[in-house]
ZARO-788074 format. One record per residue (C-alpha): residue in three letters; x negated, y, z. Coordinates in steps of 0.25 Angstrom, whole numbers, plus 5000, padded with zeros to 4 digits. Each point is the difference from the previous one (the first is absolute). Example, Ala and Ser with C-alpha at 12.3 -4.5 7.8 and 13.67 -1.06 7.14 Angstrom:
<type=ALA	u=4951	v=4982	w=5031>
<type=SER	u=4994	v=5014	w=4998>
END
This chain:
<type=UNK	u=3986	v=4900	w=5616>
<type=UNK	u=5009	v=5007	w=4992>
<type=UNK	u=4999	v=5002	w=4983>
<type=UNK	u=5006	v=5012	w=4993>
<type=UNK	u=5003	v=4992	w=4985>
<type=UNK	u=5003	v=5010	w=4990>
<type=UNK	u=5013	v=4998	w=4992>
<type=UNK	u=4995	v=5003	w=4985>
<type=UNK	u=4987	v=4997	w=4993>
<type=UNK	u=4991	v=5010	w=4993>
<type=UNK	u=5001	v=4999	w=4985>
<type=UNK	u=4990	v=4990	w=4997>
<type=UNK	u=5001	v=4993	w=5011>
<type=UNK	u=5015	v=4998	w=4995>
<type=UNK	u=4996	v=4997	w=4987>
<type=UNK	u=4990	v=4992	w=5005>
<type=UNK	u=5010	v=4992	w=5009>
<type=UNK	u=5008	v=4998	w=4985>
<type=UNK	u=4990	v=4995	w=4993>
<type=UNK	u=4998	v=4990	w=5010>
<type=UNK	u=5014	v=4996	w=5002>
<type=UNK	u=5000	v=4998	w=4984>
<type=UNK	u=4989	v=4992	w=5000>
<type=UNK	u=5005	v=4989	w=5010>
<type=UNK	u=5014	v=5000	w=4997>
<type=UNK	u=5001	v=5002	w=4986>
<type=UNK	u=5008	v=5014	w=5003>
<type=UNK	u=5002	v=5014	w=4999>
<type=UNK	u=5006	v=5007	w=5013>
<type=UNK	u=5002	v=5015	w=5002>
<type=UNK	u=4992	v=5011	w=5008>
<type=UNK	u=5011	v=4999	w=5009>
<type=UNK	u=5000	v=4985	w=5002>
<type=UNK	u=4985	v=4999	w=5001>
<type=UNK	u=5001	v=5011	w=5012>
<type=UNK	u=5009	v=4991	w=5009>
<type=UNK	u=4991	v=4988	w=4996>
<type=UNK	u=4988	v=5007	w=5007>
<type=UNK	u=5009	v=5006	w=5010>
<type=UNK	u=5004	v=4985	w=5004>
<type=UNK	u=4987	v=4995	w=4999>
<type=UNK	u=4994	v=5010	w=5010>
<type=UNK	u=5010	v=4997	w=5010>
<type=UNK	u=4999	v=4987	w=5000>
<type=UNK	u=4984	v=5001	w=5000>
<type=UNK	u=4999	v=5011	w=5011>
<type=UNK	u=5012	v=4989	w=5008>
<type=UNK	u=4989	v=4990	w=4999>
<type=UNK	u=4989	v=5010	w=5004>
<type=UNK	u=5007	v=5004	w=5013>
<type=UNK	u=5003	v=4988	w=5005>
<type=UNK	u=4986	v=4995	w=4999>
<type=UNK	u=4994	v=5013	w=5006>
<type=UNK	u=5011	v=5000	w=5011>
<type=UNK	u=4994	v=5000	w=5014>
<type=UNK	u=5002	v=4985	w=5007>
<type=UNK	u=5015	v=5000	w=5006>
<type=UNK	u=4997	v=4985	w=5008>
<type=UNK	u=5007	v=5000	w=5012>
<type=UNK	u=4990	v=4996	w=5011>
END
């Protein structure tokens, strides 16, 4: 399985994301930064998701 992960957020997802990242870590990043935040996790997450989902490759 295959995942198409988008390279910005929406606004208030972006925003959101920000408000966030202030909160745990005491500081501000740009819009910019916040995007390649979500950007990495996502493709870490959908690495995790397809190799759990990948079709058993034992040799028999």
């Amino acid at each position: 399985m295959r995942f198409t992960i988008p390279t910005t957020l929406s606004l208030k997802d972006n925003q959101t994301l920000r408000e966030l990242y202030k909160l745990e870590y005491d500081k501000e990043i740009s819009p910019s930064k916040a995007d390649q935040e979500a950007y990495r996790l996502m493709n870490f997450l959908a690495v995790l998701v397809e190799s759990t989902t990948a079709p058993d490759q034992s040799l028999n």
